[in-house]
C-alpha positions in Angstrom: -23.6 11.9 -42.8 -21.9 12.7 -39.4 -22.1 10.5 -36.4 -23.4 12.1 -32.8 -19.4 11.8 -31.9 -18.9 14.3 -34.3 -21.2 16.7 -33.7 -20.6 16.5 -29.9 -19.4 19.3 -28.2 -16.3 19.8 -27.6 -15.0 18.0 -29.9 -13.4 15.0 -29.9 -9.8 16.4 -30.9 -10.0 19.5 -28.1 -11.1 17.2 -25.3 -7.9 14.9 -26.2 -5.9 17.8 -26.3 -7.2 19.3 -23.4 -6.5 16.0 -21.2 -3.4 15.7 -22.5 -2.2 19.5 -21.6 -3.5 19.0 -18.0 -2.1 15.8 -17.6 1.0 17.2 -18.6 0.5 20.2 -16.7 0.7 17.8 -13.7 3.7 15.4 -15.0 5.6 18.9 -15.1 4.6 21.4 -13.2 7.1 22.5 -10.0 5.3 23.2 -6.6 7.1 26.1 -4.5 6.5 28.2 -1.4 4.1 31.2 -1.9 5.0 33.9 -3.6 5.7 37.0 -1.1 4.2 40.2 -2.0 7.3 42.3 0.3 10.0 40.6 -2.7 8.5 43.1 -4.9 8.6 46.3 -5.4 5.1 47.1 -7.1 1.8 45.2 -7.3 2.2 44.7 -10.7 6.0 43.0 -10.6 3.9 40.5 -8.0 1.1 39.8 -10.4 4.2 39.0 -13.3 6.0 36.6 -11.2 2.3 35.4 -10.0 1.6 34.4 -13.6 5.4 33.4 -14.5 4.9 30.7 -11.7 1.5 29.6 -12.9 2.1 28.9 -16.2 5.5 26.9 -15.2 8.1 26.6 -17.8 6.7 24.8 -21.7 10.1 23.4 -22.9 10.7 20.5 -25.3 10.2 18.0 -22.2 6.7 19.5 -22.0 6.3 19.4 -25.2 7.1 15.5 -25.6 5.0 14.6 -22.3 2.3 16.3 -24.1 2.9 14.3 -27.3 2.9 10.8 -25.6 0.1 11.2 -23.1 -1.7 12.5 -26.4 -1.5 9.3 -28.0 -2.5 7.4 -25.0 -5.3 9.1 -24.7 -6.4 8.8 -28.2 -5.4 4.7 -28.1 -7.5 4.4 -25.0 -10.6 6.6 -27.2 -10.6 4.4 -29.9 -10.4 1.1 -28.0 -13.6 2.4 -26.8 -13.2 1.0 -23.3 -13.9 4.7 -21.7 -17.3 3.6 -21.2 -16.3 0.2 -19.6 -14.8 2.8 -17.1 -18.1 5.0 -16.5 -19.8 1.5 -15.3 -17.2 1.9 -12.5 -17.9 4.8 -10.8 -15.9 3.8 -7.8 -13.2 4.7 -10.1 -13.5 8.8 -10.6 -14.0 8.6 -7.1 -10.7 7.0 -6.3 -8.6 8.7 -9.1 -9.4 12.4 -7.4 -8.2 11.0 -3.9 -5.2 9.7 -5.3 -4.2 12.7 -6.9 -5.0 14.7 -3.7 -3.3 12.0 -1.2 -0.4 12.9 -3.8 0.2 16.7 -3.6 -0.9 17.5 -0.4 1.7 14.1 1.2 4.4 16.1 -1.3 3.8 19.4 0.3 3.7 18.0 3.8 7.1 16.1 2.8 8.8 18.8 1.4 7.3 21.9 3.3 6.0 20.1 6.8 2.8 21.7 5.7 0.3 22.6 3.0 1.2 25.9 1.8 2.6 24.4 -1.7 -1.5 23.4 -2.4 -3.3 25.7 -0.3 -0.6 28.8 0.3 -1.8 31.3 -1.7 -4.3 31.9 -4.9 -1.0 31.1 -7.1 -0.8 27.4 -5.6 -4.3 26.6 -5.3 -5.3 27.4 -8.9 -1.4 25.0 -9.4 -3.3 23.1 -7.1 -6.5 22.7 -8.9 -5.1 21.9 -12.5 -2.7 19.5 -11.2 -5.1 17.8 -8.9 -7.2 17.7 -12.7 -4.8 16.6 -14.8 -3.1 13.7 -12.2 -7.2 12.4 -11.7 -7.6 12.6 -15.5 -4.1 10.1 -15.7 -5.2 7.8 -12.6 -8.5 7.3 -13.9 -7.5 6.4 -17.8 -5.0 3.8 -15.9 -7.8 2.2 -13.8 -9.8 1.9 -16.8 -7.1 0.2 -18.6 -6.3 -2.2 -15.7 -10.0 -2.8 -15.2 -10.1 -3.3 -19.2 -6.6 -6.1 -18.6 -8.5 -7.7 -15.8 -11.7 -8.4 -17.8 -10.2 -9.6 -21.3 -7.8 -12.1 -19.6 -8.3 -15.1 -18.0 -5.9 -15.9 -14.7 -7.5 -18.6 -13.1 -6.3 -22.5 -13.9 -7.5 -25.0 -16.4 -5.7 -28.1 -15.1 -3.6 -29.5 -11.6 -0.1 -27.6 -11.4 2.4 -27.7 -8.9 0.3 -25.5 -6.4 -2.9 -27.3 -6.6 -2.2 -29.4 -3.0 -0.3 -28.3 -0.2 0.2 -24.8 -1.5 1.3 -23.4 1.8 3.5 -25.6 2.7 5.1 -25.5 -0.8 5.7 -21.9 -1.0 6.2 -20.8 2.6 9.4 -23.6 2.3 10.2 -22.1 -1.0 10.2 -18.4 0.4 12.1 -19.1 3.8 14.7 -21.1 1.8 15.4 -18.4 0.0 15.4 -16.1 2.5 18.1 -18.2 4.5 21.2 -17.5 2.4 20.8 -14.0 3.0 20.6 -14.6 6.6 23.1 -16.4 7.1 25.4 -14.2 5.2 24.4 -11.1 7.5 24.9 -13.9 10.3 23.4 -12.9 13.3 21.3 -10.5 11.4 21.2 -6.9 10.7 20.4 -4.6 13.4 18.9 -1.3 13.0 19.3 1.7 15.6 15.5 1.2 17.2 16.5 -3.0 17.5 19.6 -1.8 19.1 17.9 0.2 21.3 15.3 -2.5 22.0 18.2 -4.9 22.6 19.3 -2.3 25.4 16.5 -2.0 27.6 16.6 -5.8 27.8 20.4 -6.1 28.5 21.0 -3.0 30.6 17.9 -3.1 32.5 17.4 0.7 32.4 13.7 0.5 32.1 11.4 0.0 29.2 10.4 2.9 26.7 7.0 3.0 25.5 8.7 4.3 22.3 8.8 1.1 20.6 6.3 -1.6 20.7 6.7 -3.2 24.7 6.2 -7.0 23.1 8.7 -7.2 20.4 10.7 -5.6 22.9 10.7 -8.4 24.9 10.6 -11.0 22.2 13.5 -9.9 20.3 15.3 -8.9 23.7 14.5 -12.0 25.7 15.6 -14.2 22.8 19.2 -12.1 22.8 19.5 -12.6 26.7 18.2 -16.3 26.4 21.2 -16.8 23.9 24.0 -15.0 26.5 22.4 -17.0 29.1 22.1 -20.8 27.8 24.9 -20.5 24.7 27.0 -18.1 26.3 26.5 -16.2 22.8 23.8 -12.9 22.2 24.6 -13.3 18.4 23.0 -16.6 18.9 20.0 -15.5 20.6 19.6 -12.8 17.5 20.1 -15.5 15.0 17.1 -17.2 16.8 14.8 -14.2 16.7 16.1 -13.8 13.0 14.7 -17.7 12.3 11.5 -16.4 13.9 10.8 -13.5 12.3 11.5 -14.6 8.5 9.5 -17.9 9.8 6.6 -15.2 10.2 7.0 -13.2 7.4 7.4 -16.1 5.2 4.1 -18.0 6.5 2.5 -14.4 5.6 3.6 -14.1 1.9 2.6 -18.0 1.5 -0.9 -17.4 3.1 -1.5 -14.9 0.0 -0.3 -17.3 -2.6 -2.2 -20.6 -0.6 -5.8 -17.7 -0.9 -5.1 -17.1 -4.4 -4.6 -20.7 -5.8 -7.6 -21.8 -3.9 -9.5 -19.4 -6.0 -8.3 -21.2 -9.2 -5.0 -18.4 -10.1 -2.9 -20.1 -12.6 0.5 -21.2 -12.4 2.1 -18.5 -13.8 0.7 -15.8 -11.8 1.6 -17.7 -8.6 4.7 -18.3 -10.2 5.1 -14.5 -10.7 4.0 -13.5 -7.2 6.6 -16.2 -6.0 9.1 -14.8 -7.7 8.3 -11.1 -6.3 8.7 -12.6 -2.7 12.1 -14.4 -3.5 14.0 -12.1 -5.5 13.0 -8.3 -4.5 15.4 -7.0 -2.7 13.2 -5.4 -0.6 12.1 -8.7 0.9 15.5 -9.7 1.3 16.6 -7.3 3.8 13.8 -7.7 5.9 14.7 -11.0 5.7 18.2 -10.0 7.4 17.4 -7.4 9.2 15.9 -7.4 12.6 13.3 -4.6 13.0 10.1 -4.3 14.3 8.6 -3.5 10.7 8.7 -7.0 9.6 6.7 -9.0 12.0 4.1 -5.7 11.9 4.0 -6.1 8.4 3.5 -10.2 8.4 0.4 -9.8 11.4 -1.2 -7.0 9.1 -1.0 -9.2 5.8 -2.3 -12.1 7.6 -5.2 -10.2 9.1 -5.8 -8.3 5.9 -6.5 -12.1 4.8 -8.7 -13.3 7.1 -10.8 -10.2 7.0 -11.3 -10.4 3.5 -12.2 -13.9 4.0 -15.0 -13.0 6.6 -16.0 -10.5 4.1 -16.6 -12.9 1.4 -17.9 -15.1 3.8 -19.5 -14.3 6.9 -20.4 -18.1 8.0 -16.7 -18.1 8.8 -17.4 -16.5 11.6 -19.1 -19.8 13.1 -15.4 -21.7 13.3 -13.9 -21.7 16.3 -10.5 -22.4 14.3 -10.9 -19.1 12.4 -12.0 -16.8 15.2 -9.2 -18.0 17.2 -6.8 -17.6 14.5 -8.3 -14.3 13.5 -8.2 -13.1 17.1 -4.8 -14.2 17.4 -3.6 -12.2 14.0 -5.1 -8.7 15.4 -3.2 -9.0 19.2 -0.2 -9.5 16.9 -1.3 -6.4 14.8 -1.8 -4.1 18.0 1.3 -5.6 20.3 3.8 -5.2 17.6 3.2 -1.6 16.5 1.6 1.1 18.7 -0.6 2.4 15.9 -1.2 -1.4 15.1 -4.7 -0.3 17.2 -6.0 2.6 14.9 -5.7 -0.1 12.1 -7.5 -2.8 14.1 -10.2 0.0 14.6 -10.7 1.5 11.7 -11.2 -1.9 9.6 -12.9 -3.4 12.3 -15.8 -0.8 12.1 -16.3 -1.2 8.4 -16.3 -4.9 8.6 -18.5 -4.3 11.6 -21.3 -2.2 9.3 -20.9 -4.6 6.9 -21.5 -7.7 8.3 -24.4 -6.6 10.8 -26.8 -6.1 7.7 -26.2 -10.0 7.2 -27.4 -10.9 10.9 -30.1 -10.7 13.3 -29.4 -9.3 16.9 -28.0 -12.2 18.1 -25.6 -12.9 15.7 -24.2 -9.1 15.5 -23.0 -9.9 19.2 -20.7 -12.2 17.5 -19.7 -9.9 15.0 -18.8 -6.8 17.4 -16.7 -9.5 19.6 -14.9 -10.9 16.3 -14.0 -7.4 14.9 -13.0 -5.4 18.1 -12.5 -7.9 20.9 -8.8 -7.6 21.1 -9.3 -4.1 20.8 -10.7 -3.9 24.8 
C-alpha cells in the first residue's frame, strides 16, 4: 500500500525536478538591458527575440547544473531534514531577501539602475524565476547549515589553551602576526584617500568633510608628530600603523575572548584564529593605512557589546560596560561618516527590544545607552 508521500500531489519526482530547473535557471541565466521594440522590424521579430531571451540558452553546462543541484535536492529529501527547516520560518523569509538583495545589487552594479529586474515584462518574468529558483537554493543551504549546527557539538569538554586569559592570548597572537607584514611594507601602505588625509594635515589647505574629520587628524597628526619630534613622517606613519593593527587586532580577539567564554572548543577557536592570521585579506589591512580598518574594528566591537546587552540587559547597570559601549559607537560615528546611520538603525531595534524588559524608569537608561552618542 502507498504512503501519503506518494499520493501527494505533485509528486515527489516533479517537485525535485522542478527545483532543480529553477535553481538552475538562476545559476545560468544572463541578465541584459531591455529589449527595444525600434531593433525590430515587426511585432512579431520582437516577441521571437522576447522569448529567445527568456528561455536563455540550455547547453551541456545547464544541463550538468541541472544534474548536480538534482541530486542535492534529492540528498537533502531523503535526509528528511526539510521539515527541521519549516520550524524556521525566519528562514524562507531570509532566503527571498537574499536572492532579491542579489539581482537587484547586480543590476544596480552593472546598469547603475534596475532595468535588468524591473525593465521590461522580458526581465521581470527573468526576474521572477530567478528570484524563485536563487530562494529555493538559499533556503535548502540554511536548512543544511541549520541541520550542521544542531547534530554537532562545538562547545568544550575540558581546559585548553584559551580557557584563561583568552584576550590577551590571541590579540598577542594576531598583532604578532600582523607585524611582519608591517614591517616589510615599513612605514605602511598608503592609499589615495590616506594620502589625501595626510595632505590636509601637512599643507594646511583646509579640511574636507570628504573623509571622516577624526581619523583625519589622528592619522595626520601622528605623521606631523613624527616630522616634528623624529625629524621623520615615515615614522609618525609607522606609529599610526602600530595603532591601528593594535585596534583591529584587540577587535578580532574580543570575538574569539566572547566565543570561548561561551564554552567554543579549541578547534573552532583555533580555526577562527587561523582565519585572522593567514587571510590575506587581513594582512593588508594590516599594512595598509586606510580609514576602513579602524571603521571596521569600532563596528566589530560594538556589534559585540550589543549583542551582549541583547543577551543580557542587566549589563546595562555597569558603569564599565556603558562607558565602554559608549566609547565603541563615538568611534563607530567619528571614523566613518555613515558610521551614524549604523549607530541609528541598530540602536532603535535594540531600543524596541529592550524597553519591553523595563519599566519607565529604566527605559530612560536604555534610550541614553543606545542613542546617546548619537546627539
Amino acid at each position: 500500500m502507498k504512503s501519503t508521500n506518494d499520493l501527494s500531489f505533485p509528486p515527489a519526482f516533479v517537485r525535485l525536478f522542478f527545483k532543480s530547473f529553477l535553481t538552475a535557471y538562476a545559476l545560468c541565466v544572463v541578465f541584459r538591458a531591455p529589449l527595444d521594440l525600434s531593433w525590430y522590424e515587426t511585432d512579431i521579430d520582437y516577441a521571437i527575440a522576447s522569448v529567445y531571451e527568456l528561455l536563455g540558452k540550455y547547453d551541456i553546462r545547464f544541463l550538468l547544473v541541472l544534474i548536480i543541484t538534482f541530486a542535492f535536492y534529492h540528498v537533502e529529501n531523503r535526509k528528511q531534514i526539510d521539515g527541521m527547516a519549516a520550524q524556521k520560518k525566519s528562514s524562507r523569509v531570509l532566503s527571498v531577501f537574499l536572492a532579491f538583495c542579489l539581482l537587484v545589487g547586480q543590476s544596480y552594479n552593472a546598469a547603475g539602475t534596475s532595468e535588468w529586474c524591473f525593465g521590461s515584462m522580458v526581465n521581470f518574468v527573468k526576474f521572477v524565476l530567478t528570484l524563485a529558483g536563487f530562494s529555493i537554493l538559499f533556503h535548502s543551504l540554511i536548512t543544511w547549515f541549520y541541520f550542521f549546527l544542531e547534530t554537532h557539538d562545538f562547545t568544550a569538554g575540558k581546559e585548553h589553551f584559551f580557557s584563561r586569559h583568552t584576550f590577551r592570548k590571541a590579540f598577542l597572537i594576531i598583532f604578532g602576526s600582523y607585524l611582519p607584514f608591517l614591517l616589510l611594507s615599513f612605514p605602511g601602505n598608503l592609499c589615495w584617500d590616506a594620502i589625501g588625509q595626510i595632505e590636509q594635515v601637512l599643507g594646511g589647505s583646509g579640511y574636507s568633510t570628504h573623509h571622516p574629520l577624526a581619523h583625519t587628524l589622528l592619522m595626520g597628526g601622528l605623521v606631523k608628530g613624527g616630522q616634528v619630534l623624529f625629524h621623520s613622517p615615515e615614522m609618525g606613519l609607522f606609529l599610526y600603523m602600530i595603532l591601528q593593527d593594535m585596534l583591529l587586532a584587540g577587535a578580532l580577539a574580543g570575538t574569539i575572548a566572547v566565543l570561548s567564554k561561551r564554552g567554543a572548543g579549541f578547534g573552532v577557536l583555533l580555526c577562527i584564529l587561523l582565519l585572522y592570521c593567514i587571510t590575506p585579506v587581513y594582512s593588508n589591512m594590516a599594512s595598509t593605512a586606510i580609514k576602513d580598518v579602524p571603521y571596521a574594528a569600532f563596528v566589530t566591537g560594538y556589534v559585540i557589546c550589543l549583542a551582549l546587552v541583547l543577551e543580557r540587559p542587566e549589563r546595562m547597570k555597569s558603569r564599565k560596560f556603558v562607558f565602554v559601549f559608549l566609547l565603541l559607537q563615538v568611534g563607530v560615528i567619528l571614523f566613518r561618516n555613515n558610521g551614524l546611520y549604523v549607530i541609528l538603525c541598530s540602536g532603535l531595534a535594540a531600543f524596541f527590544f529592550l524597553c519591553r524588559r523595563y519599566g519607565w524608569k529604566e527605559r530612560f537608561r536604555c534610550l541614553i545607552i543606545s542613542f546617546g552618542e548619537v546627539f
